[in-house]
C-alpha positions as CSV (number, residue, x, y, z in Angstrom):
1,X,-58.0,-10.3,19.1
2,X,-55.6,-9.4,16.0
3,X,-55.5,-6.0,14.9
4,X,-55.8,-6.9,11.2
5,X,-59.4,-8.4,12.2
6,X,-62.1,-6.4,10.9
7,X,-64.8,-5.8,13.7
8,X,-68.5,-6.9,12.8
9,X,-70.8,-3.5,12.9
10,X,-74.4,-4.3,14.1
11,X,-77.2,-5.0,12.2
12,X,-80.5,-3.1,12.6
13,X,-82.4,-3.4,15.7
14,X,-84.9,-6.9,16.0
15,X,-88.5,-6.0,15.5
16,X,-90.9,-8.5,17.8
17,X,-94.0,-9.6,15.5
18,X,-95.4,-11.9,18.0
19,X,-95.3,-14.1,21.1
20,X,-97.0,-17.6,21.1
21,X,-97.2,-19.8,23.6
22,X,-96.1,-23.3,21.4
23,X,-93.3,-23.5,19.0
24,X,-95.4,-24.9,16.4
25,X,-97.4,-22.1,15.9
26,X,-94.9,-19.5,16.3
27,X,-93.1,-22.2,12.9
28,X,-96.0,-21.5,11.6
29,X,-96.0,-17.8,11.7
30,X,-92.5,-17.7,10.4
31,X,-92.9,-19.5,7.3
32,X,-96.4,-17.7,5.9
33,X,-93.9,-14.4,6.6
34,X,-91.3,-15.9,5.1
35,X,-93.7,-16.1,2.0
36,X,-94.9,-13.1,2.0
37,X,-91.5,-11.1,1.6
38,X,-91.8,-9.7,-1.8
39,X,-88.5,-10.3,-3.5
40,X,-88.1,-7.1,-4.6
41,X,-87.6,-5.6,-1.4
42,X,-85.4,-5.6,1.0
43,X,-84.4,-9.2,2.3
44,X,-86.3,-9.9,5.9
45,X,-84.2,-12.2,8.6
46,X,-86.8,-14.3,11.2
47,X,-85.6,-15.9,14.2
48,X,-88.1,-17.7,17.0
49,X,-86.5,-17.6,20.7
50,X,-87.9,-19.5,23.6
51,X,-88.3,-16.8,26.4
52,X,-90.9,-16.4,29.7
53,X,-90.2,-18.4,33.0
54,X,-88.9,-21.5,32.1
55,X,-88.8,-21.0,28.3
56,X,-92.4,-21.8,28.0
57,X,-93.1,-18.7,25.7
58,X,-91.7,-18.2,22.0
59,X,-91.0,-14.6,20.8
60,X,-91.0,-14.2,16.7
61,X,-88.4,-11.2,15.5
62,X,-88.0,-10.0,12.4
63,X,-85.2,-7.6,10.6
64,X,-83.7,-6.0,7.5
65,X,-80.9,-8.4,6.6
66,X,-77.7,-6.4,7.3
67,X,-76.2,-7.6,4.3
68,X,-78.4,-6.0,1.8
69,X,-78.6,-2.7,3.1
70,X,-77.0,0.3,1.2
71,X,-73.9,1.4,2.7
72,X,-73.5,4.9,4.0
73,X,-70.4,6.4,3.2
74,X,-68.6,8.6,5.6
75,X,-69.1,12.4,5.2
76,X,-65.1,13.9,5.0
77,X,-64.4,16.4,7.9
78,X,-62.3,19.4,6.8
């Protein structure tokens, strides 16, 4: 890794809104959120990942998109 590389910081922590047992449903879910985001806010990321034994289980997460959160700025030290 190059020094002149900036590191990417972490976004906020995922939030789990809910498990489902098909894919479909857990689609579904995603896009009636999706819809419900009020524009004005701050800007909601949604990914569905396949989890449980043998990936038979789908977890929907949620988050505050890290790129439309205010940056904090550094306090100086004396």
């Amino acid at each position: 890794m190059k020094d002149t590389e900036e590191k990417q910081k972490p976004g906020p922590p995922w939030k789990t809104v809910a498990i489902f047992s098909d894919y479909d449903k857990a689609a579904k879910k995603k896009e009636e959120l999706r819809e419900g985001y009020n524009i004005d806010e701050v800007q909601m990321q949604l990914k569905i990942k396949r989890i449980g034994d043998g990936g038979l289980q789908f977890i929907l997460k949620e988050r505050a998109d890290p790129a439309y959160l205010p940056v904090k700025e550094k306090k100086k030290k004396k």
